[in-house]
C-alpha positions in Angstrom: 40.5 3.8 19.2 38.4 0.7 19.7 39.8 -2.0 21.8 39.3 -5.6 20.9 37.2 -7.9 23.0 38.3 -11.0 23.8 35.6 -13.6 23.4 34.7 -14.0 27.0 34.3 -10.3 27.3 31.0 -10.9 26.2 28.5 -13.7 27.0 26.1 -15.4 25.0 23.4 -13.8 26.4 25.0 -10.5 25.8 25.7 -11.6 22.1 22.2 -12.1 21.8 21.6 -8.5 22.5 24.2 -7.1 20.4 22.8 -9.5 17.5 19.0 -8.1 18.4 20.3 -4.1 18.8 21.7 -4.5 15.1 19.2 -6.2 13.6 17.0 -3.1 14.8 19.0 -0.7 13.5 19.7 -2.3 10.1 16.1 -2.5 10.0 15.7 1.3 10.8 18.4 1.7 8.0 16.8 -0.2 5.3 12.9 0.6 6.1 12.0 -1.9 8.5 8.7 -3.5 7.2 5.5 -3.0 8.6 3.2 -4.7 11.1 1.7 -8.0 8.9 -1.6 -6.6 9.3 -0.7 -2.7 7.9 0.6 -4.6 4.7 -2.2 -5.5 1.5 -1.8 -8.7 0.1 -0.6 -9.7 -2.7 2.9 -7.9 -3.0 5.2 -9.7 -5.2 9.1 -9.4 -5.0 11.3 -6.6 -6.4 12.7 -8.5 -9.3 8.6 -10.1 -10.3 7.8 -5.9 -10.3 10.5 -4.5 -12.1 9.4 -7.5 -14.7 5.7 -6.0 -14.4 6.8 -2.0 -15.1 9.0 -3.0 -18.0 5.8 -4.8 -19.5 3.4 -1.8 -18.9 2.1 -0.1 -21.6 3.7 3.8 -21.8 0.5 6.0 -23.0 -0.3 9.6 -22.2 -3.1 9.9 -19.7 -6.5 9.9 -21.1 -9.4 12.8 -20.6 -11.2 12.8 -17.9 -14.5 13.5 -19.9 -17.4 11.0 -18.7 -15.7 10.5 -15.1 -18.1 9.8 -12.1 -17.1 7.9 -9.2 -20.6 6.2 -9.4 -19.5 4.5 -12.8 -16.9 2.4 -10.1 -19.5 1.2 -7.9 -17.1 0.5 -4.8 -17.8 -0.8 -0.9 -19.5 -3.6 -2.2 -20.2 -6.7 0.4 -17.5 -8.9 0.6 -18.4 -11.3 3.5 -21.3 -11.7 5.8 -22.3 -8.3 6.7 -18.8 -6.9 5.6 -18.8 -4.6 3.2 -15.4 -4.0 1.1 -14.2 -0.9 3.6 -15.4 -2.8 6.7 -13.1 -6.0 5.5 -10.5 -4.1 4.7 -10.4 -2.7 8.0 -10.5 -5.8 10.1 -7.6 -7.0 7.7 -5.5 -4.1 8.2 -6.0 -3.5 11.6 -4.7 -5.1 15.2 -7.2 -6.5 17.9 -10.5 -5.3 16.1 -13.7 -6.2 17.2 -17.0 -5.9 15.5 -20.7 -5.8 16.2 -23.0 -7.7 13.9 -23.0 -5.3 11.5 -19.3 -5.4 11.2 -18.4 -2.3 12.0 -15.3 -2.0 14.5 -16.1 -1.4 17.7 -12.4 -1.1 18.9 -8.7 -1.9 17.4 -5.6 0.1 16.5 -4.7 0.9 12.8 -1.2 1.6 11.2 -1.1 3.9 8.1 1.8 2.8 6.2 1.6 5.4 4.1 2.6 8.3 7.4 3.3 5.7 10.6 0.7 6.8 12.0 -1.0 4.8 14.4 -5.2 5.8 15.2 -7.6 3.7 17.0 -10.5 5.4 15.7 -12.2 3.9 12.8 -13.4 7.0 11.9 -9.7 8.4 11.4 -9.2 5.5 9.1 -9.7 5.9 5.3 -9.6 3.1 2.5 -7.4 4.3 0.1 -7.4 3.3 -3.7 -4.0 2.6 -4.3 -4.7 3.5 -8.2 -7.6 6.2 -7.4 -10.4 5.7 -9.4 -10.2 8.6 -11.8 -5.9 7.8 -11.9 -7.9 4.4 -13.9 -10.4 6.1 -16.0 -7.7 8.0 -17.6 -5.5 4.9 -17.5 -7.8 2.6 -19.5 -10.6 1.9 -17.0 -12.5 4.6 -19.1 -13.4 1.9 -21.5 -14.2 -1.1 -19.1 -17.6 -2.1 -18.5 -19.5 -1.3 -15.2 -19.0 -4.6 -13.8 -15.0 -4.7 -14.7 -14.8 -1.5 -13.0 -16.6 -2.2 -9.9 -14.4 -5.5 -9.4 -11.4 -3.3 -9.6 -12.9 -0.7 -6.9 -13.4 -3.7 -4.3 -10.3 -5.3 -5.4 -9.4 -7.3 -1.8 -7.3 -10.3 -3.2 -4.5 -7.5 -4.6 -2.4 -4.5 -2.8 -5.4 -2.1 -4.4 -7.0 -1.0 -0.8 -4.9 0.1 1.7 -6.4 1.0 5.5 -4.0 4.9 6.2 -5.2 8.0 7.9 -7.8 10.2 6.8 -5.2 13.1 6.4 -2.7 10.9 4.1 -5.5 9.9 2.0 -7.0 13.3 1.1 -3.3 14.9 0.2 -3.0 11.7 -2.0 -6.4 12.3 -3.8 -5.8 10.7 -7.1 -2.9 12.1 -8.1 0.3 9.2 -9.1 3.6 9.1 -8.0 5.2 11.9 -10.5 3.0 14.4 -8.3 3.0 12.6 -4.7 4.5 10.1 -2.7 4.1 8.8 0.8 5.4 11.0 3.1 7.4 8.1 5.0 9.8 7.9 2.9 10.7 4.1 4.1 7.3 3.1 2.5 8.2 4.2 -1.0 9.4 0.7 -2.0 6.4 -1.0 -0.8 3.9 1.7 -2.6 5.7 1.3 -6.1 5.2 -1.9 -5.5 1.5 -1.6 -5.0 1.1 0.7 -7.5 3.1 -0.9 -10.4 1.4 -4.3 -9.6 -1.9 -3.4 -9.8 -1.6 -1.6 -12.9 -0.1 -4.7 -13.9 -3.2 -7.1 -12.8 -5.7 -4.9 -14.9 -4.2 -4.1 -17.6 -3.5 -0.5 -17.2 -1.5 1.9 -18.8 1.4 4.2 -17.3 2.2 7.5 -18.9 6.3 8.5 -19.3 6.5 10.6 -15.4 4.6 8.2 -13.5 7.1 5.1 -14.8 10.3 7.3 -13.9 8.7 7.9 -10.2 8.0 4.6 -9.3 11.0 3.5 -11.0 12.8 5.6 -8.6 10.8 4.4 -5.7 11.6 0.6 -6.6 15.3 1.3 -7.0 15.0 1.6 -3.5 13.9 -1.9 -2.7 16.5 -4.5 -1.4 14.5 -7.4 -2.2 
């Protein structure tokens, strides 16, 4: 049995713990968000996706016939002497410094994707939310060059993500009826990437894929 406290039993500064102790663990219990800097812009609420997903056009994937990488001409310059992977990584990361060239010379990196943290840029890969051969067989096969290369360095959406190297290859460009992050507390935010930015271009989501990240988004709170 519990015994109740009167209300000097505990003082305001020890309310203040109690208050911060519970806030940590209903964060833990609900998926605490991320570090700002691990999250893409761009991420609309739960209600503003599930609007999104219901509006999506449900098509069978496409053939992969025609499909080169080189047809989404990707790690473009974005600003300076940044070029799209280099942005993204001083976006996503904490305390990064760069030479002229814009490469990080130091700074830490959370992978939402795993919660893994790496301070190596090298260990760091820019994933494609929607991989690029996930689009060709979603529409992108009949964009132009130019429409396709906008969507490849697509920085002003939750397209490009900075997560480890290891996170990214299992991913590949498969969709979320055949993986999903393995931190399981991220699943809310990568629906949300995912349905959005098929959303912003227009591209279509077969039958499986729209159960999975329905699934996923079921899980949000907000």
């Amino acid at each position: 049995m519990f015994r109740s406290l009167g209300s000097s039993a505990i003082s305001p500064r020890g309310w203040t713990a109690v208050l911060a102790l519970l806030a940590l663990v209903l964060g833990a219990a609900l998926g605490a968000a991320p570090p700002a800097s691990a999250f893409p812009p761009d991420v609309p609420s739960k209600a503003r996706v599930q609007y999104e997903l219901d509006r999506l056009t449900v098509a069978r994937e496409g053939s992969m016939t025609g499909y080169d990488r080189e047809k989404f001409p990707h790690w473009n310059a974005v600003s300076g002497n940044c070029n799209t992977r280099e942005w993204v990584l001083r976006r996503d990361g904490d305390d990064v410094t760069t030479g002229a060239d814009c490469y990080p010379d130091s700074g830490s990196w959370y992978s939402y994707f795993d919660g893994v943290t790496r301070t190596a840029p090298s260990q760091i890969s820019i994933d494609h939310i929607v991989a690029l051969a996930e689009a060709w067989r979603s529409g992108a096969r009949g964009w132009s060059t130019s429409r396709r290369e906008a969507f490849a360095n697509d920085v002003t959406g939750p397209q490009l993500i900075a997560v480890t190297t290891e996170v990214n290859s299992s991913k590949g460009d498969r969709d979320p009826s055949d993986w999903r992050p393995p931190r399981t507390s991220s699943w809310c935010g990568y629906a949300k990437f995912w349905i959005h930015t098929k959303y912003r271009w227009n591209l279509t989501i077969d039958s499986a894929e729209k159960s999975a990240v329905q699934s996923m988004l079921d899980r949000c709170y907000y």
